[in-house]
C-alpha positions as CSV (number, residue, x, y, z in Angstrom):
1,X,76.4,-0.9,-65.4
2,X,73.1,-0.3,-63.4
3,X,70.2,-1.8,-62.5
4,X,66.6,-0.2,-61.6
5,X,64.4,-1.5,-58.5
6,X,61.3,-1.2,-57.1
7,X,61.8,1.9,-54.5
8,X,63.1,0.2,-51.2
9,X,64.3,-2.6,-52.7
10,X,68.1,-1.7,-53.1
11,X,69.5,-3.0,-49.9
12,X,68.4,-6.6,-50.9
13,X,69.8,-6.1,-55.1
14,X,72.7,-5.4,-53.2
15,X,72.5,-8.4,-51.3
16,X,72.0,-10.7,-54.2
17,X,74.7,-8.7,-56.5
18,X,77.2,-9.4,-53.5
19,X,76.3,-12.9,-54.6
20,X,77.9,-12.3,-58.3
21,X,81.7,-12.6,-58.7
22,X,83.4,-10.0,-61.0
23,X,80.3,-7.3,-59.7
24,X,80.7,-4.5,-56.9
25,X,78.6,-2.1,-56.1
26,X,79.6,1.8,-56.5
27,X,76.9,4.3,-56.0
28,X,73.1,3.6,-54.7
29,X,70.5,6.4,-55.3
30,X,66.7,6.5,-56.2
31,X,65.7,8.8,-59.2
32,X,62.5,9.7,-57.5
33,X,60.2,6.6,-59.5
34,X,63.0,3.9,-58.7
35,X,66.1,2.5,-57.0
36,X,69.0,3.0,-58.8
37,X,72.1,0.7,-58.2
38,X,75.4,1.1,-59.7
39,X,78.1,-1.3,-60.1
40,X,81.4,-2.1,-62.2
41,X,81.3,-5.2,-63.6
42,X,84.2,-7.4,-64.8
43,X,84.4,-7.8,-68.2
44,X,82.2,-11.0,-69.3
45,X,80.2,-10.8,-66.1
46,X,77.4,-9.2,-67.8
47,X,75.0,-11.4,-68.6
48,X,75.3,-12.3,-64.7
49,X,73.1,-8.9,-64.2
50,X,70.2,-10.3,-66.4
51,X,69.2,-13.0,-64.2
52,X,68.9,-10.8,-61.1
53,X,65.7,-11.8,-59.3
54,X,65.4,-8.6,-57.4
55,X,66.0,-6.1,-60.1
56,X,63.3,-4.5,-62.9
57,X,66.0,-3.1,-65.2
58,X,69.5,-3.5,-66.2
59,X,71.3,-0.9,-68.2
60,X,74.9,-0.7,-69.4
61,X,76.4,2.2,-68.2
62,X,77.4,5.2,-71.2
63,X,78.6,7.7,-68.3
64,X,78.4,10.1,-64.8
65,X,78.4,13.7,-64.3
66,X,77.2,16.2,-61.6
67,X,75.8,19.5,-62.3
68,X,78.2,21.2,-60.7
69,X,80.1,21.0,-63.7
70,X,77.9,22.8,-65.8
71,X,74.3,22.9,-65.0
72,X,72.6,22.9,-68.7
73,X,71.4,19.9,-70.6
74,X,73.6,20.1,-73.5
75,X,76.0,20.1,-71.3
76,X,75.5,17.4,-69.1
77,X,74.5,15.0,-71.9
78,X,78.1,15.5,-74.0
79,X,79.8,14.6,-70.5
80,X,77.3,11.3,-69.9
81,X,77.0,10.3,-73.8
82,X,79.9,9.1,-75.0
83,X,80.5,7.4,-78.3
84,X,82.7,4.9,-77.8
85,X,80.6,3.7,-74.6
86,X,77.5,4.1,-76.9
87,X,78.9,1.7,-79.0
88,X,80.1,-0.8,-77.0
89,X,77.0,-1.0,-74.9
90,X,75.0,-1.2,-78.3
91,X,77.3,-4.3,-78.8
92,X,76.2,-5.7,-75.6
93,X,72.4,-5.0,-76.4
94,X,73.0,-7.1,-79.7
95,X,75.0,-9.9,-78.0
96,X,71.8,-10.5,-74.9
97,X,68.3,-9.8,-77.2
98,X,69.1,-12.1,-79.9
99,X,66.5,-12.3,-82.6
100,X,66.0,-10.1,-86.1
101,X,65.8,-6.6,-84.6
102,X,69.4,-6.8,-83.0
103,X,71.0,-8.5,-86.2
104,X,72.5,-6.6,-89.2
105,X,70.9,-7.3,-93.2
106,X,71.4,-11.1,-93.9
107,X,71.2,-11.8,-90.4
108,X,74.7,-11.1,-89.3
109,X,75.8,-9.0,-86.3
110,X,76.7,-5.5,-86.9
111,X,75.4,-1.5,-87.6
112,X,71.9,-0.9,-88.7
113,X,69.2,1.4,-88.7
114,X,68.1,0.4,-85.2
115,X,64.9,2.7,-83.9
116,X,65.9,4.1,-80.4
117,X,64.0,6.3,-77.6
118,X,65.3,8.8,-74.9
119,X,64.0,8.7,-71.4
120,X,64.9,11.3,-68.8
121,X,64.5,11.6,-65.3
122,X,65.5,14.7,-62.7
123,X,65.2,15.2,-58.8
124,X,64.3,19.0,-59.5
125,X,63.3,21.5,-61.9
126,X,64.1,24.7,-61.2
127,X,67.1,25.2,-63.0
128,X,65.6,23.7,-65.9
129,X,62.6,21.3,-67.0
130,X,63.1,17.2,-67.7
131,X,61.9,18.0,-71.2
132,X,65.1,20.4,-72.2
133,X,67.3,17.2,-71.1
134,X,65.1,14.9,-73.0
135,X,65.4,16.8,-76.3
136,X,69.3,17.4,-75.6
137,X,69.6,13.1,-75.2
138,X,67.6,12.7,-78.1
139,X,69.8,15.3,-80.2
140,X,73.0,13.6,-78.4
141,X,72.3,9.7,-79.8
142,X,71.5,11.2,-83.1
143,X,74.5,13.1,-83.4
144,X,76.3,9.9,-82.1
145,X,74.4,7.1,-84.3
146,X,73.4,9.3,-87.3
147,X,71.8,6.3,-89.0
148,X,69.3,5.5,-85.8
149,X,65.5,6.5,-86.1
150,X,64.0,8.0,-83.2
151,X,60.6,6.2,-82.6
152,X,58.4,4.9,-79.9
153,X,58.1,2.3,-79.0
154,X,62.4,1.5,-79.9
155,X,64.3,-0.9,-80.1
156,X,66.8,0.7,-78.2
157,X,66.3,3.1,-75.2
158,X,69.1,5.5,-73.8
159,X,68.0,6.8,-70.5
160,X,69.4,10.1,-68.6
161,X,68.6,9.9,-64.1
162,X,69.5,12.4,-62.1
163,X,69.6,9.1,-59.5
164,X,70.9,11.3,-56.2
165,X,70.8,15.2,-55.7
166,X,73.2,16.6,-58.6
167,X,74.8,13.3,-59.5
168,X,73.5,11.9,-63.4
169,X,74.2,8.5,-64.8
170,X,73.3,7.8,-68.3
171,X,72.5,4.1,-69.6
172,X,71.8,2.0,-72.5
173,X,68.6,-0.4,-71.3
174,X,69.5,-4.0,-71.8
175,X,66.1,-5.3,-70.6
176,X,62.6,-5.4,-71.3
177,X,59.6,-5.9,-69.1
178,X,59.7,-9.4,-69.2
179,X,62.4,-9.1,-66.7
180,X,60.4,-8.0,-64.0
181,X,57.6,-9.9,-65.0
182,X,59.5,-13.7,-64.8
183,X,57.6,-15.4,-67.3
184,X,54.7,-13.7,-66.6
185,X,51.2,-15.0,-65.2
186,X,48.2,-16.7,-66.5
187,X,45.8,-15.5,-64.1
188,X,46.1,-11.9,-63.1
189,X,44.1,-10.5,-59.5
190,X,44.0,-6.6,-58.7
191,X,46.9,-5.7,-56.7
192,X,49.0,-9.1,-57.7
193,X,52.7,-8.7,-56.2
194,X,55.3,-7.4,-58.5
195,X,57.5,-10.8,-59.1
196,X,61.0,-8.8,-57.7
197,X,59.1,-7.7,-54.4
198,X,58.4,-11.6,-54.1
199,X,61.8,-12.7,-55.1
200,X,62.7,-10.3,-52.4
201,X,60.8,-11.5,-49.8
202,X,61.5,-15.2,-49.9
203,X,65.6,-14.0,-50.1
204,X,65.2,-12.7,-46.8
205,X,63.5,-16.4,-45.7
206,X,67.1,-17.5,-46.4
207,X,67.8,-20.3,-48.2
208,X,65.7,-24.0,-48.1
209,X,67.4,-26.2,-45.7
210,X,70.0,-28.4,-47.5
211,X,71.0,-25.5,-49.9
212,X,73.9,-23.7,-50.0
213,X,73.1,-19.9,-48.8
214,X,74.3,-17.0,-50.8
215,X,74.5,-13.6,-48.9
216,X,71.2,-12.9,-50.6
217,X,69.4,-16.7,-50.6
218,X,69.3,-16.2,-54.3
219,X,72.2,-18.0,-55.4
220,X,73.8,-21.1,-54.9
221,X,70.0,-23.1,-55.4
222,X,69.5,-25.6,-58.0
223,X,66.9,-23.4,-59.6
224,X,63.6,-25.4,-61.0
225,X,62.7,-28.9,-60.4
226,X,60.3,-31.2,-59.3
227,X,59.6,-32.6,-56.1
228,X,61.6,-36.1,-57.0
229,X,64.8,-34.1,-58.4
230,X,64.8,-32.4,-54.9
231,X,65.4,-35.3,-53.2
232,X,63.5,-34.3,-49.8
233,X,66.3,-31.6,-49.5
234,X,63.8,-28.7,-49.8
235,X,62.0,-27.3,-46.8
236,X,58.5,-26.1,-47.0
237,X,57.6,-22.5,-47.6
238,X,54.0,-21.5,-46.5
239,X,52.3,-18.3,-48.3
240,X,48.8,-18.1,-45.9
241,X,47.5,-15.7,-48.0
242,X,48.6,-16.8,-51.9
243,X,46.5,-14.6,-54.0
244,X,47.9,-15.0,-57.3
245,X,50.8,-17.3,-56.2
246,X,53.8,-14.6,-56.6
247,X,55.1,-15.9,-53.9
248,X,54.6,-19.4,-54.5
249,X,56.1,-19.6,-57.7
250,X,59.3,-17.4,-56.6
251,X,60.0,-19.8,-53.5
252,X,60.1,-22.8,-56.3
253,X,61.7,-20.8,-58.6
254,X,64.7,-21.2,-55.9
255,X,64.4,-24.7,-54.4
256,X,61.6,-24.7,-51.7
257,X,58.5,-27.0,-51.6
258,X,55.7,-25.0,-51.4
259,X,52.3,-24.8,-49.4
260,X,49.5,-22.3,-50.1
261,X,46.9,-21.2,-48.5
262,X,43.9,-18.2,-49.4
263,X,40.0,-17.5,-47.7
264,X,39.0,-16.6,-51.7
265,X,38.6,-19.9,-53.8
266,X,39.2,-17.3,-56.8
267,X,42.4,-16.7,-55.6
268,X,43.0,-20.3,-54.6
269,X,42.8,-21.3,-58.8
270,X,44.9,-18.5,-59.4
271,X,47.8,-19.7,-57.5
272,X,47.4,-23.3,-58.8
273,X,47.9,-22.2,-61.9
274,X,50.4,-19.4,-61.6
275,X,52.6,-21.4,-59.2
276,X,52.0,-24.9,-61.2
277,X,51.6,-26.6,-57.4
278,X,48.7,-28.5,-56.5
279,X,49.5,-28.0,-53.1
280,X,47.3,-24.6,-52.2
281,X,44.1,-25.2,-50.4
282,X,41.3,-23.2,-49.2
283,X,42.1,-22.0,-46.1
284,X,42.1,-19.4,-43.4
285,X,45.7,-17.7,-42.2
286,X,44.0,-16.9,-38.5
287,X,43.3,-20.5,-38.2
288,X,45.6,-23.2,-40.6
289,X,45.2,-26.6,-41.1
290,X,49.0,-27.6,-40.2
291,X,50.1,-29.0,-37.4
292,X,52.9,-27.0,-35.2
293,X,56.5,-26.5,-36.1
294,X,55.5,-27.9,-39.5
295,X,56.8,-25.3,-42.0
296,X,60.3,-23.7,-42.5
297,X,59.1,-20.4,-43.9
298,X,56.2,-18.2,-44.3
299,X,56.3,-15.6,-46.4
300,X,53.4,-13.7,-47.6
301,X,51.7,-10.7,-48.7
302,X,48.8,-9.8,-45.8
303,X,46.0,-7.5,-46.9
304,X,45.6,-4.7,-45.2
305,X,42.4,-3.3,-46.9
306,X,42.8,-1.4,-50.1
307,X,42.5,-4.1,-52.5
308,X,41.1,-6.5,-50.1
309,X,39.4,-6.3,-46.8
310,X,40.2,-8.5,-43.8
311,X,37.3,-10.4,-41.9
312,X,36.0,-7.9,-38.4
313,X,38.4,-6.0,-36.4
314,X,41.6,-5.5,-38.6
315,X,43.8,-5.3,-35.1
316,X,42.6,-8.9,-33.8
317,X,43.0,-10.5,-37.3
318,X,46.6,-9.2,-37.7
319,X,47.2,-10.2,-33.7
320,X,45.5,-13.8,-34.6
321,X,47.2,-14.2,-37.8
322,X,50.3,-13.5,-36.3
323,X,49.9,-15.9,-33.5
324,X,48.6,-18.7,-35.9
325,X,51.9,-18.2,-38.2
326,X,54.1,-18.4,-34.7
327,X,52.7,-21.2,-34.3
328,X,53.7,-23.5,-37.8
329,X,56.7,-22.2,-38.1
330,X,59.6,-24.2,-36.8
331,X,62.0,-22.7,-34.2
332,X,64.9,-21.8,-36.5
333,X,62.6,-20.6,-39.1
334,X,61.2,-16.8,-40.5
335,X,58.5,-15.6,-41.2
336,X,58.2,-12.6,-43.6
337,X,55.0,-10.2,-44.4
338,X,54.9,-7.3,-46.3
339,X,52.0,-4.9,-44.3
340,X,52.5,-1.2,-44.1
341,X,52.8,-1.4,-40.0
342,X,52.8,-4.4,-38.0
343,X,51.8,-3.1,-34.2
344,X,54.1,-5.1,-31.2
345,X,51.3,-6.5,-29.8
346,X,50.4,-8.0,-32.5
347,X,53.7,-9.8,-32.6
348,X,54.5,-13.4,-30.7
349,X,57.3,-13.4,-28.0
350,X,58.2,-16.3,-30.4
351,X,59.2,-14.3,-33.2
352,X,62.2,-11.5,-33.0
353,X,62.6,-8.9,-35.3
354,X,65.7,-9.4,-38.2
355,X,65.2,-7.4,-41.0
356,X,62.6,-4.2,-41.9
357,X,62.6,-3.2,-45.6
358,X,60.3,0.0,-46.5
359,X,59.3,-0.2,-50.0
360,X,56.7,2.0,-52.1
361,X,54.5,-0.4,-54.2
362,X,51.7,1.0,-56.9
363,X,51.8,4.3,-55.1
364,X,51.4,3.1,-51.7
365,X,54.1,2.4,-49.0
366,X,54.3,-0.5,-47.1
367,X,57.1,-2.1,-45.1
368,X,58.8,-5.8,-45.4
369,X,59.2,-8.0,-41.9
370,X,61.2,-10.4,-41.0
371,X,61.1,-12.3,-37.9
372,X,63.3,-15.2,-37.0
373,X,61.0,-18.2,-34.7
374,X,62.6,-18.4,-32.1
């Protein structure tokens, strides 16, 4: 099998799949619009993939080739397509999207005229253009499952990545974009976090205290609840600057109580209702209304003036912001922004440098920090 990410994000899928028994890692690549992570998977472990926080897409794996053993498309499609694989993983698709497109006439399981689509994706063209692979793909299922109808949108998509220099993988998508979007939102902003670039960042905050930590802080959490089932053992995750409440509702998602903050009142509704918490306030990150050492986390996505502006000199407010989330945070604690650079005189002598992450987001590259309070 393999999964897609958001570029710069497979170091922490790796994380949480080292979290998964019956999964390891094989390959990791990027096929120039995402991360591509490949794993073997024992068999019955596959529906573990599906509920990756971190990933956008999950595929199950049809086959590998390089084009050093035959550069052409035809070819390289007859060595990554192969029948019986095409079948099985056809299975698999009918087995996790239950409903009446993945069921056979009077509703039971089996062959039908399922509509499919061909995606292909390359590192280089010179040899030969991304289209001649896509028509050999398409002419490859066909060939395979003579009783399929291409159309677009499908039900089922086979995609081709060239996901490293010469090396192909082919796939059979499992997913669909309700994946990445985790339930979705009912109050969109411009530039709202993608929900696996969240789930990332409150990973790296580590687990809430009284939870057991998984190597990725994904797993081993009681999932949702309310504040009573949690029994006090949450700590409290602080986003400063909410927006739509990504954040917020990925930190419940995985056990923590959660605090937001955001200057915009617009953006204060938006993360009430997207994170379901009453507890986000208007509020200012350079100067909070929490008293020291009072949160166990902050994690949060700082603007840094494309979507929206910061208020004066956008080297003090980083330097006061940073200062001001030195300040809540506990000693023990991390704090976790995603801002393409982060200068060291902005930073605290309070809070050390863990973890750096550089990701590529709507066109745009930023990095992840993570700083443990010391």
């Amino acid at each position: 099998m393999f999964v897609l990410a958001a570029p710069g994000l497979a170091p922490l899928v790796q994380r949480e799949l080292a979290d998964l028994p019956g999964v390891e890692v094989t390959d990791v690549g990027n096929d120039g619009r995402a991360d591509v992570v490949l794993c073997t998977v024992d068999t019955g472990r596959e529906a573990a993939l599906l509920r990756l926080r971190t990933a956008d897409d999950v595929f199950a794996e049809l086959g590998r080739t390089f084009r050093s053993e035959g550069d052409k498309p035809p070819w390289i499609v007859r060595r990554v397509l192969r029948p019986g694989r095409l079948e099985a993983a056809t299975g698999l698709w009918r087995s996790t999207n239950p409903g009446p497109g993945s069921r056979g006439r009077g509703g039971r399981a089996g062959r039908q005229r399922l509509t499919y689509r061909v995606v292909a994706r390359v590192l280089q063209e010179r040899t030969w253009k991304r289209t001649e692979l896509r028509r050999a793909l398409d002419a490859g299922v066909s060939d395979a499952e003579p009783s399929w109808r291409a159309d677009d949108p499908a039900q089922v998509e086979v995609w081709a990545l060239e996901y490293t220099k010469g090396r192909f993988v082919a796939g059979l998508r499992l997913t669909t974009v309700r994946m990445r979007q985790h339930g979705g939102r009912g109050s969109e902003r411009p530039g709202a976090l993608r929900p696996p670039v969240a789930a990332a960042m409150v990973a790296l905050a580590g687990p809430p205290p009284g939870r057991r930590p998984g190597r990725s802080g994904m797993h081993g959490t009681s999932g949702k609840g309310s504040r009573a089932d949690r029994s006090g053992l949450s700590g409290t995750l602080l986003d400063p600057c909410c927006g739509s409440g990504t954040i917020l509702a990925e930190a419940k998602e995985v056990g923590w109580e959660v605090e937001g903050r955001d200057i915009d009142a617009g953006a204060v509704s938006a993360s009430r209702r997207n994170a379901d918490t009453p507890h986000v306030q208007d509020g200012d990150a350079r100067d909070l209304d929490l008293p020291d050492a009072s949160v166990d986390a902050v994690v949060s996505n700082l603007p840094f003036g494309r979507q929206y502006a910061v208020q004066g000199d956008p080297a003090v407010w980083i330097a006061d912001v940073m200062a001001e989330l030195a300040r809540v945070t506990r000693p023990g604690g991390r704090v976790v922004l995603l801002v393409p650079e982060l200068p060291k005189s902005a930073v605290p002598s309070t809070l050390r440098l863990r973890d750096r992450h550089q990701v590529r987001l709507l066109g745009t590259t930023s990095t992840i920090w993570a700083y443990d309070r010391r």
